[in-house]
C-alpha positions as protocol buffer text, in pm:
chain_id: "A"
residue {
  index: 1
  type: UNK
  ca { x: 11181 y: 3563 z: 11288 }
}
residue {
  index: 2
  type: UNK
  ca { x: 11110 y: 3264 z: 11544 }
}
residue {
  index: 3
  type: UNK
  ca { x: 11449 y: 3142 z: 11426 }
}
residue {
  index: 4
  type: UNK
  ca { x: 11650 y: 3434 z: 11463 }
}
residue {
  index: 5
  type: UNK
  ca { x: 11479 y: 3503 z: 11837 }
}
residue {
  index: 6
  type: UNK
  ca { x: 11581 y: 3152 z: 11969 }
}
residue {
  index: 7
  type: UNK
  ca { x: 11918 y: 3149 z: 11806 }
}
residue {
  index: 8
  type: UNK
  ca { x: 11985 y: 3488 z: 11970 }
}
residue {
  index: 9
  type: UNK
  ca { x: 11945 y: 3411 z: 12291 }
}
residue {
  index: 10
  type: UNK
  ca { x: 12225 y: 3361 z: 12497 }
}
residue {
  index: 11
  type: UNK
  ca { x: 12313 y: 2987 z: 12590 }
}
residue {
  index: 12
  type: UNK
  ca { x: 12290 y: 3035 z: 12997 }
}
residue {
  index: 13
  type: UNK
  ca { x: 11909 y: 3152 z: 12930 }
}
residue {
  index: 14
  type: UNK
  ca { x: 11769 y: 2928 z: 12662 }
}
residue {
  index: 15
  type: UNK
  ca { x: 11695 y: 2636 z: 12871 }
}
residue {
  index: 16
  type: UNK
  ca { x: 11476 y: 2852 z: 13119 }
}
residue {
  index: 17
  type: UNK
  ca { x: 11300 y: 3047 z: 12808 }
}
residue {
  index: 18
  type: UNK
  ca { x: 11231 y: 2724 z: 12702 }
}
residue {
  index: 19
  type: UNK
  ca { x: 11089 y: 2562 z: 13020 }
}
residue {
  index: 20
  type: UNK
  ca { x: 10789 y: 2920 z: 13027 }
}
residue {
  index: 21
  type: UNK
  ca { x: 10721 y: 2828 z: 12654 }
}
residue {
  index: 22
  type: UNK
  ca { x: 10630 y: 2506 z: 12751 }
}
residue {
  index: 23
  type: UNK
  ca { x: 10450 y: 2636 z: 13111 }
}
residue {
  index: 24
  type: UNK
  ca { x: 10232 y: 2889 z: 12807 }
}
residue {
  index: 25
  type: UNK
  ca { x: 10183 y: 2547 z: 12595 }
}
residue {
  index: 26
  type: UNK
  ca { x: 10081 y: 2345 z: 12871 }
}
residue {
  index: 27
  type: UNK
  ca { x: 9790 y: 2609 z: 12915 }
}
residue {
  index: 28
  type: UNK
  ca { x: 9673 y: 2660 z: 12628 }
}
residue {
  index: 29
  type: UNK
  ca { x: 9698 y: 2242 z: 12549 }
}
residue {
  index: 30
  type: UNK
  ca { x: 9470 y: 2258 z: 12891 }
}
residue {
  index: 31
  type: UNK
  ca { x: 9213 y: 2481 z: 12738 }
}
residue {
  index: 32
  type: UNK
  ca { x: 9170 y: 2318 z: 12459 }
}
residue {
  index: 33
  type: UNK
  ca { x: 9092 y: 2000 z: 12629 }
}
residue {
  index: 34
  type: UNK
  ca { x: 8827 y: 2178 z: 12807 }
}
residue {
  index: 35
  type: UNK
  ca { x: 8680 y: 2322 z: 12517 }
}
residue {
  index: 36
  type: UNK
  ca { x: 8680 y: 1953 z: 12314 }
}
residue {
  index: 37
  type: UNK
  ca { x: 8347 y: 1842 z: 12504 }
}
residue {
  index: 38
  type: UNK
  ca { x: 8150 y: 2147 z: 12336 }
}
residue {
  index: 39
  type: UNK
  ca { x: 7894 y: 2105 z: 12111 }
}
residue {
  index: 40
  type: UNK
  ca { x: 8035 y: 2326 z: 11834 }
}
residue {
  index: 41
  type: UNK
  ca { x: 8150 y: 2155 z: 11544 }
}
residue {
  index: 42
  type: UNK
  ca { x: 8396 y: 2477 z: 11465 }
}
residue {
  index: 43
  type: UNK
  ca { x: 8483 y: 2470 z: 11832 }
}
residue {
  index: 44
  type: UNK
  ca { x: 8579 y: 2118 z: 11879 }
}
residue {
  index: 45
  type: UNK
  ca { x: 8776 y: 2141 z: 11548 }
}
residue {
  index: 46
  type: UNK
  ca { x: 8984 y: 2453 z: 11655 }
}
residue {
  index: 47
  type: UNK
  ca { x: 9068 y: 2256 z: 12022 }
}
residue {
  index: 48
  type: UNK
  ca { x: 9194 y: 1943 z: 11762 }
}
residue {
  index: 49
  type: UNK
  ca { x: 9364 y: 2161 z: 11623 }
}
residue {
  index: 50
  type: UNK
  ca { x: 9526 y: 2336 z: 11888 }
}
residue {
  index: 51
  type: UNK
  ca { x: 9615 y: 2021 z: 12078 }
}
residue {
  index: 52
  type: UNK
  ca { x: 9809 y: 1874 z: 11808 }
}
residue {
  index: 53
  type: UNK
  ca { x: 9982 y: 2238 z: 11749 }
}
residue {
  index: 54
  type: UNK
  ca { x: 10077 y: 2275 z: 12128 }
}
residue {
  index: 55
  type: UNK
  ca { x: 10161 y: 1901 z: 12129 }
}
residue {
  index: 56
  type: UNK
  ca { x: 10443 y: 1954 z: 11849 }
}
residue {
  index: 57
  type: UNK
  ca { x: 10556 y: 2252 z: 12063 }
}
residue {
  index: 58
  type: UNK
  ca { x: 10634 y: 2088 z: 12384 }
}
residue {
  index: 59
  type: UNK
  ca { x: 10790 y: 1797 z: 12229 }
}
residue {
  index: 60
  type: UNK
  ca { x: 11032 y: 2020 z: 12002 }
}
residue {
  index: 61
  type: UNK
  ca { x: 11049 y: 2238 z: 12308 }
}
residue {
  index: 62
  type: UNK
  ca { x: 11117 y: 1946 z: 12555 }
}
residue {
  index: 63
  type: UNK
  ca { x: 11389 y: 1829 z: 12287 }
}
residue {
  index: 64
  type: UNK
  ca { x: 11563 y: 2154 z: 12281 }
}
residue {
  index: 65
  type: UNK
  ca { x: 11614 y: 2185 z: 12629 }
}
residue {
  index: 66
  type: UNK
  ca { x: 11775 y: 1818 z: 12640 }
}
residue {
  index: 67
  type: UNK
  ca { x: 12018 y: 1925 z: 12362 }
}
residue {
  index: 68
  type: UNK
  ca { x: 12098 y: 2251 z: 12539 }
}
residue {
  index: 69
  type: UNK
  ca { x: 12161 y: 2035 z: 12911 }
}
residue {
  index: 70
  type: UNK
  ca { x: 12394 y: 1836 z: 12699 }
}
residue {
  index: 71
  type: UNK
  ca { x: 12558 y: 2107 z: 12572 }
}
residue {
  index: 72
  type: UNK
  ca { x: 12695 y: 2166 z: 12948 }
}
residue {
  index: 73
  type: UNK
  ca { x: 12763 y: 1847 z: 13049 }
}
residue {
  index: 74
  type: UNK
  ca { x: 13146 y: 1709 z: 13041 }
}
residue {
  index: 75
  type: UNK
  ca { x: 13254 y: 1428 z: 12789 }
}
């Protein structure tokens, strides 16, 4: 479904969709760093967890956006 909602988005508006997915990723990456000092073994395990998620999704989203830039630039 992710796949077909990216890939369906019109070229002039991908690069902006993907700059507020990686605003939302940069939050929750931020919350999870706060929650890492708690004393909850569960907790501190579900942060881990959600840092290295978020982490893979502003890289892929960062990556995206270059390919889409290059995609308007001249040869």
């Amino acid at each position: 479904v992710g796949f077909q909602v990216i890939w369906g988005v019109a070229h002039s508006l991908h690069t902006p969709l993907m700059a507020v997915t990686n605003a939302i990723s940069s939050i929750i990456i931020l919350g999870a760093l706060m929650q890492i000092g708690s004393g909850s073994s569960l907790v501190i395990l579900l942060a881990a967890v959600s840092i290295f998620m978020t982490g893979i999704n502003i890289f892929g989203g960062f990556l995206v956006t270059r390919r889409m830039l290059a995609m308007f630039q001249k040869s």
